[in-house]
C-alpha positions as CSV (number, residue, x, y, z in Angstrom):
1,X,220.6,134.8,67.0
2,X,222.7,132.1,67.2
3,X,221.7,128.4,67.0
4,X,222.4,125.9,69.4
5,X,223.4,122.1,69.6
6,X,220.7,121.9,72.4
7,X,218.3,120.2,69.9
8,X,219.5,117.3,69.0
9,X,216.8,115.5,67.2
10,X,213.3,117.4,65.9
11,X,210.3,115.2,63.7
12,X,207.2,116.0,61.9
13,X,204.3,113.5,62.7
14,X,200.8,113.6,61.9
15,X,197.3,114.2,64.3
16,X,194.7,111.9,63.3
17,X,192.6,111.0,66.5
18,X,191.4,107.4,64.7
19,X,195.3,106.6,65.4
20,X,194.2,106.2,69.3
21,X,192.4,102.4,68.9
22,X,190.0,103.6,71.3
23,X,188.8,105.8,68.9
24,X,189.4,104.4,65.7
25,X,187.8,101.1,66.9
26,X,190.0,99.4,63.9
27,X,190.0,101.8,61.4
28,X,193.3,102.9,62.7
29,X,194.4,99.5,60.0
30,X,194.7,101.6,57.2
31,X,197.0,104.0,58.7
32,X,199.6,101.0,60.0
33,X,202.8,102.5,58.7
34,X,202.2,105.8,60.4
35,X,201.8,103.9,63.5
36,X,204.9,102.4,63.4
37,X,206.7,105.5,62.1
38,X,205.0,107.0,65.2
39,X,206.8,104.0,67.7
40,X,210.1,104.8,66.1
41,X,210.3,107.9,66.8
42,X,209.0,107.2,70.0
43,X,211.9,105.0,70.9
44,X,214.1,107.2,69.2
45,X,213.0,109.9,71.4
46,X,213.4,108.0,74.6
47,X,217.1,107.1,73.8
48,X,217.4,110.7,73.7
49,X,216.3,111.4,77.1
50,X,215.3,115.3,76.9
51,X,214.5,117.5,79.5
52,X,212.3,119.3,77.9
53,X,209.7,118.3,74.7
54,X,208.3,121.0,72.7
55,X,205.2,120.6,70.4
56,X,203.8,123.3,68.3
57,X,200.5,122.5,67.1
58,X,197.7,123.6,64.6
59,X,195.0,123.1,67.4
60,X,196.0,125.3,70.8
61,X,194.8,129.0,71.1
62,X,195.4,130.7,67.9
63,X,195.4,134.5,67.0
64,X,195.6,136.2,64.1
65,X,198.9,138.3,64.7
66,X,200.5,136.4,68.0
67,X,202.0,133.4,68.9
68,X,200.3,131.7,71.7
69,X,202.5,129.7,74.5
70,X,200.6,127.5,77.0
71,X,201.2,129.6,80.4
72,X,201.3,127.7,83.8
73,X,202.7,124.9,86.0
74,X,200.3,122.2,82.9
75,X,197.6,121.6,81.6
76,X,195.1,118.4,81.0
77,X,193.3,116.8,78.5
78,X,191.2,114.2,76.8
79,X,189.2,112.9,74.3
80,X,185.7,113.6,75.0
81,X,185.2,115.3,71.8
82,X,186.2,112.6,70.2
83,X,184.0,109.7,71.6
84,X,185.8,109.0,74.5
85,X,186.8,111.0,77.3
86,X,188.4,107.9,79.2
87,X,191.4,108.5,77.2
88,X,193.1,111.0,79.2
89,X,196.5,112.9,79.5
90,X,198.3,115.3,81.7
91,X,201.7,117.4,81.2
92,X,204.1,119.1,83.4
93,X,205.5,122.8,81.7
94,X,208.8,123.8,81.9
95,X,207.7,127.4,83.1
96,X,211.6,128.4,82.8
97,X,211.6,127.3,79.1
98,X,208.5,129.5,78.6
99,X,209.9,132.4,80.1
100,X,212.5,132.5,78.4
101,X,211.4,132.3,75.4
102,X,209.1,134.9,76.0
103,X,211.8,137.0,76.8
104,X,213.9,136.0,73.6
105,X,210.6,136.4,71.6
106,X,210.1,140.2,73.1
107,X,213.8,140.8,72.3
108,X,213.6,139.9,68.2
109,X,210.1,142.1,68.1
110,X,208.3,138.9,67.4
111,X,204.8,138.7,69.0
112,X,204.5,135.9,70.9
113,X,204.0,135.0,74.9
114,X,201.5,133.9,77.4
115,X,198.6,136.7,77.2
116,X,195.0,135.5,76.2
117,X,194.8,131.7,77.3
118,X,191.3,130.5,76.4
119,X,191.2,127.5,76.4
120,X,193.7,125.6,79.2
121,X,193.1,121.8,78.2
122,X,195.3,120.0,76.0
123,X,194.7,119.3,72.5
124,X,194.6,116.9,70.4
125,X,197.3,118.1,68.1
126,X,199.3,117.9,71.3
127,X,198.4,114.6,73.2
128,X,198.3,112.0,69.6
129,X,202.3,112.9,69.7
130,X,202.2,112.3,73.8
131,X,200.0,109.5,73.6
132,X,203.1,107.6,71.4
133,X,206.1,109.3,73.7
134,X,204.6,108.3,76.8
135,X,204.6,104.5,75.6
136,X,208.3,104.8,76.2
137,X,209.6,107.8,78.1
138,X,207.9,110.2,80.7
139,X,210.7,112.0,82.1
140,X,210.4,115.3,80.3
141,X,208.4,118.9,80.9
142,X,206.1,120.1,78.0
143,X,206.5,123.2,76.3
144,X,203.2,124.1,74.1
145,X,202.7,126.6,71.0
146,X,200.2,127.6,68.9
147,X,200.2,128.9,65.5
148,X,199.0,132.0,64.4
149,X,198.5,133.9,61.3
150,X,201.5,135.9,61.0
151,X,204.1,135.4,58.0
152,X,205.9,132.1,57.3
153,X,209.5,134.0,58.2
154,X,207.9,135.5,61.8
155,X,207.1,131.7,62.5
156,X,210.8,130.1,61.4
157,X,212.3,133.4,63.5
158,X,210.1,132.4,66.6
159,X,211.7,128.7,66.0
160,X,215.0,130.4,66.5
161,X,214.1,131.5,69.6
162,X,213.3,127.6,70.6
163,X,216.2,127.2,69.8
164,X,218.3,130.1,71.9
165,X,215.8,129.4,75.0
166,X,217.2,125.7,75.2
167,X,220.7,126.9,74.6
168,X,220.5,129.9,77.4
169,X,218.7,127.1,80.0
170,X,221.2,124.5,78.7
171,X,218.2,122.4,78.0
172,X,218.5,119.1,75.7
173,X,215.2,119.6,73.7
174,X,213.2,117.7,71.4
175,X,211.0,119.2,68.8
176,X,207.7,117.8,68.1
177,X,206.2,120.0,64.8
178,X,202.7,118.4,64.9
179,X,200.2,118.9,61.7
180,X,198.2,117.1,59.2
181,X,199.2,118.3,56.0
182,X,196.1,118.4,52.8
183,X,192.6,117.6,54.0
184,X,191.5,117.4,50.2
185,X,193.3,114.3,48.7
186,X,189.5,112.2,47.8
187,X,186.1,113.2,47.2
188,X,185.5,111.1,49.7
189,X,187.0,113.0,52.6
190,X,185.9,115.2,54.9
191,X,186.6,118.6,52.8
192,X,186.7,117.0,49.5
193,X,189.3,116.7,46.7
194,X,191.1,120.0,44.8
195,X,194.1,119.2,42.2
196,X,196.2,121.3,44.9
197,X,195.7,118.6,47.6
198,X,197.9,116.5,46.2
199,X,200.2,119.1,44.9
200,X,200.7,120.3,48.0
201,X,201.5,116.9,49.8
202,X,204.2,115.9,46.9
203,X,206.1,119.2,47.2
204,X,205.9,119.4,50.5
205,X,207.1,115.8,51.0
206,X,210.1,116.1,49.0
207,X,211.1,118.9,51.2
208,X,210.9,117.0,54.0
209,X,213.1,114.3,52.1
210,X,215.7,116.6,50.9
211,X,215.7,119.1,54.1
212,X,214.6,122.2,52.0
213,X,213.5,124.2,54.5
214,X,213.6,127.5,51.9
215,X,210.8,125.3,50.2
216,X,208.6,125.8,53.5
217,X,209.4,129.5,53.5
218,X,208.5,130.0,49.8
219,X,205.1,128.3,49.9
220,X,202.2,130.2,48.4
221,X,199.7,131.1,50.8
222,X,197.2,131.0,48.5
223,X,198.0,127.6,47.2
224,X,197.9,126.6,50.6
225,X,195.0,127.9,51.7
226,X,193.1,125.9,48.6
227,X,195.1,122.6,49.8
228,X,193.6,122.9,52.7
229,X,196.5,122.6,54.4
230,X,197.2,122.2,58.3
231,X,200.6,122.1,59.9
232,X,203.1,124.2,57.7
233,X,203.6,126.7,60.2
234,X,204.5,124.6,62.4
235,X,206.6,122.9,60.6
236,X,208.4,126.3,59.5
237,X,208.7,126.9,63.6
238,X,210.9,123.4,63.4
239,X,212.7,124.8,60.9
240,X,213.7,128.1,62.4
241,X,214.8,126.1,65.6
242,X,217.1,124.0,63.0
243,X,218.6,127.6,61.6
244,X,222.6,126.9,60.5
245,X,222.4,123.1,61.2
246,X,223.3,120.5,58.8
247,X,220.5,117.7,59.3
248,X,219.6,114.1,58.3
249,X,216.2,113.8,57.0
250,X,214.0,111.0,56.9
251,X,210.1,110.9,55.7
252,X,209.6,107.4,57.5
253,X,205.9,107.1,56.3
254,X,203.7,108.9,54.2
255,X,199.8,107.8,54.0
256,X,196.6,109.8,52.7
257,X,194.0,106.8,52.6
258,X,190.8,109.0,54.9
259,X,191.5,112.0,52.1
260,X,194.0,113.9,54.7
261,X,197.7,113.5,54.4
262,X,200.2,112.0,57.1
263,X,203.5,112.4,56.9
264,X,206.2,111.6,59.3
265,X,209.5,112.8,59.1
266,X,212.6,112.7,60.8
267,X,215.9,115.6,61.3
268,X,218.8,115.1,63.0
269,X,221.0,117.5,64.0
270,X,224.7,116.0,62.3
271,X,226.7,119.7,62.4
272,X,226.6,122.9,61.1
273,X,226.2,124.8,57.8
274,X,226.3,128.3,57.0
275,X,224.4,127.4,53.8
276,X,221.3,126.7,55.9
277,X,220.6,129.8,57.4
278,X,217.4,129.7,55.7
279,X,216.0,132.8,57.4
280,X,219.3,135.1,55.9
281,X,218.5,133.7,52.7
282,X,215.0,134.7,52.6
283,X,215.6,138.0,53.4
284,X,218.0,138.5,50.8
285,X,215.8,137.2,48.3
286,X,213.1,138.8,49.9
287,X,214.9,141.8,49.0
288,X,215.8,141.2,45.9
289,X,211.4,140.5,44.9
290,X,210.8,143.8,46.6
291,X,213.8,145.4,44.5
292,X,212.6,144.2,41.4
293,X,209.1,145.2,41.9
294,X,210.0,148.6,42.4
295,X,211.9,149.3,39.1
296,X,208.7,147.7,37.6
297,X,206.3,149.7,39.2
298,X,204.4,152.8,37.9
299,X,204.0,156.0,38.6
300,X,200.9,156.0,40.8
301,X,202.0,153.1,42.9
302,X,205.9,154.7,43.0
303,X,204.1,157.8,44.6
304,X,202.0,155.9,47.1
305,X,205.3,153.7,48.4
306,X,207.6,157.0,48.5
307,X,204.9,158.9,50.2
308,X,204.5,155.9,52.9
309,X,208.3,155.6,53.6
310,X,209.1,159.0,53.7
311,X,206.4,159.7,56.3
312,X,207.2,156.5,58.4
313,X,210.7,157.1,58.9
314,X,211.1,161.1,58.5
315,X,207.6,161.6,60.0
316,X,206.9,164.0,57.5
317,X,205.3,164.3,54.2
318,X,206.4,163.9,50.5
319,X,206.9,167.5,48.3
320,X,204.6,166.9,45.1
321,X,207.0,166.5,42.1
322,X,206.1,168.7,39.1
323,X,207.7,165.8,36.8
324,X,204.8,163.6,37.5
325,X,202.6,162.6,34.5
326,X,199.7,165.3,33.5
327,X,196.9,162.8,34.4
328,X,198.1,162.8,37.8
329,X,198.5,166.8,38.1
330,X,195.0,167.6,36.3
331,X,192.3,165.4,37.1
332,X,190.8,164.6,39.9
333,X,189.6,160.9,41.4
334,X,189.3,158.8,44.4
335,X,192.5,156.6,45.0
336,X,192.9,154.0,47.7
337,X,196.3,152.7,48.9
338,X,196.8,149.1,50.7
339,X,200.0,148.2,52.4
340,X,201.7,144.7,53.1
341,X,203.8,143.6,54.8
342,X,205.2,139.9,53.7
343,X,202.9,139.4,51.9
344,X,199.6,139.9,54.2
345,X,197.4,143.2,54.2
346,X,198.3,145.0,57.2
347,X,196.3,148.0,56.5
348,X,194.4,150.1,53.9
349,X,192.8,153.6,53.2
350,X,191.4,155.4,50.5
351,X,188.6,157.4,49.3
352,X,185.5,157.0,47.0
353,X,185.8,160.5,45.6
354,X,188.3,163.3,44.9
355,X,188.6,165.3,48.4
356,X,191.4,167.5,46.7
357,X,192.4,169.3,43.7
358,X,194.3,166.2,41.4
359,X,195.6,163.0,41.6
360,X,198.4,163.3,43.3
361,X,197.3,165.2,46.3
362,X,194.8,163.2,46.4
């Protein structure tokens, strides 16, 4: 899909609810530089002028394997659940936007729309960045996304969409990736400290500094997962909707001081660059990890992958080979197969015992 020069500015920022004073009752102190970070950006965004704002956030509906877009003409919110429900916001969608992108979604097989709304309100995730915008510009529609739990390269793809949805409606957008990123930097917080809180929060910094989006792509879940992490997939949806464009980064603050890490970061759109077509690349080296597993794997895990190919795109099964090894051909046991796809379990079946003459049958 091809990019578009419809996004001219996008920016990473952070959704601590003590940053509302109401809230934080003075606490918010000894986050002071991502509050001004926050006003820049801000004012940076009302010098823009867009049409159209879109945030995707860590805190709307969420589903394992589908992208969630806030349907309807808006939504409200406040913070109630937070202390004080006084504090109150309201949004206008641009229900164009959100068909569209719908419809671009369905077109690239990525699963993502407007089924299964649960929860209509607004979020937090989605009103700390609104609560700063509005200070200085109103004039925009919302657009609202979720995360979910599909791959790192399904979100960046769905952030080409973004991207193609605001190019088709000739939209100027701006991109609001909101998410914390560790919760474990201090034994003190509220999860705790692990060495890979701060890990994560240096490496993903410096990507933010250098623009190296591949870094977000290349993550390890796992490593993640144990940082505690919040708002990398949405970030990763930021950096899809950036596909092929030369940026100018900026990390404007960085602070960590309740044991959860805020970063806020800037990219502007200055051109385009071939060299960062970041989704490309990751297929290609994508395909190069799978290639190099398979002239590494054995015999019993070759059989299992040939068996599942040939039968998903010839829709039928796999003659046993004689040239298999003996242990395989003579004995008999229970084998159980799992398949992935990048990188998640998608599905798995097996059984406890033999249910036919030898291993490979089996």
């Amino acid at each position: 899909m091809k990019n578009s020069n419809f996004i001219k500015n996008t920016f990473i920022v952070p959704h601590p609810p003590l940053i509302i004073p109401k809230i934080g009752r003075g606490q918010e102190i000894k986050i002071e530089k991502t509050i001004k970070a926050y006003d820049e950006i801000a004012k940076k965004i009302a010098e823009l002028r867009p049409d159209t704002i879109v945030v995707t956030t860590p805190h709307s509906i969420m589903y394992s394997d589908y992208i969630h877009i806030s349907p309807g003409k808006g939504a409200k919110g406040d913070f109630g659940e937070f202390g004080e429900p006084g504090v109150k916001f309201e949004a206008d969608y641009d229900t164009e936007f959100v068909h569209k992108l719908s419809e671009l979604a369905e077109q690239k097989d990525i699963p993502a729309g407007t089924l299964g709304e649960r929860k209509k309100s607004l979020d937090h995730g989605t009103m700390i960045p609104l609560y700063f915008v509005n200070k200085h510009y109103t004039d925009y529609k919302l657009v609202r996304i979720g995360i979910s739990g599909l791959s790192f390269i399904e979100h960046y793809n769905f952030g080409r969409c973004i991207a193609g949805a605001a190019e088709k409606l000739n939209r100027k957008v701006v991109f609001i990736a909101s998410g914390d990123l560790s919760h474990m930097l201090k034994d003190e917080g509220p999860y705790g400290y692990t060495d890979e809180g701060p890990a994560f929060d240096k490496e993903v910094t410096e990507a933010m500094k250098s623009g190296d989006f591949m870094s977000f792509l290349t993550f390890n879940e796992e490593f993640c997962e144990a940082a505690a992490e919040c708002g990398l997939r949405s970030f990763i949806m930021m950096a899809g909707a950036l596909d092929g464009k030369e940026v100018y980064s900026q990390v404007l603050s960085y602070e960590g001081p309740y044991g959860v890490g805020y970063a806020v970061a800037s990219f502007e759109v200055t051109g385009e660059n071939e060299m960062r077509c970041f989704g490309r690349l990751y297929k290609i080296e994508e395909e190069n990890r799978l290639n190099r597993l398979r002239e590494n794997e054995d015999e019993y895990v070759r059989l299992a992958r040939k068996t599942l190919e040939r039968y998903v795109l010839h829709h039928n099964k796999i003659e046993k080979s004689d040239n298999l090894p003996a242990e395989m051909l003579n004995n008999k046991a229970g084998v159980f197969v799992s398949l992935k796809m990048n990188g998640q379990l998608r599905g798995c079946i097996g059984t406890v015992s033999a249910a036919t003459e030898c291993i490979a049958d089996e």
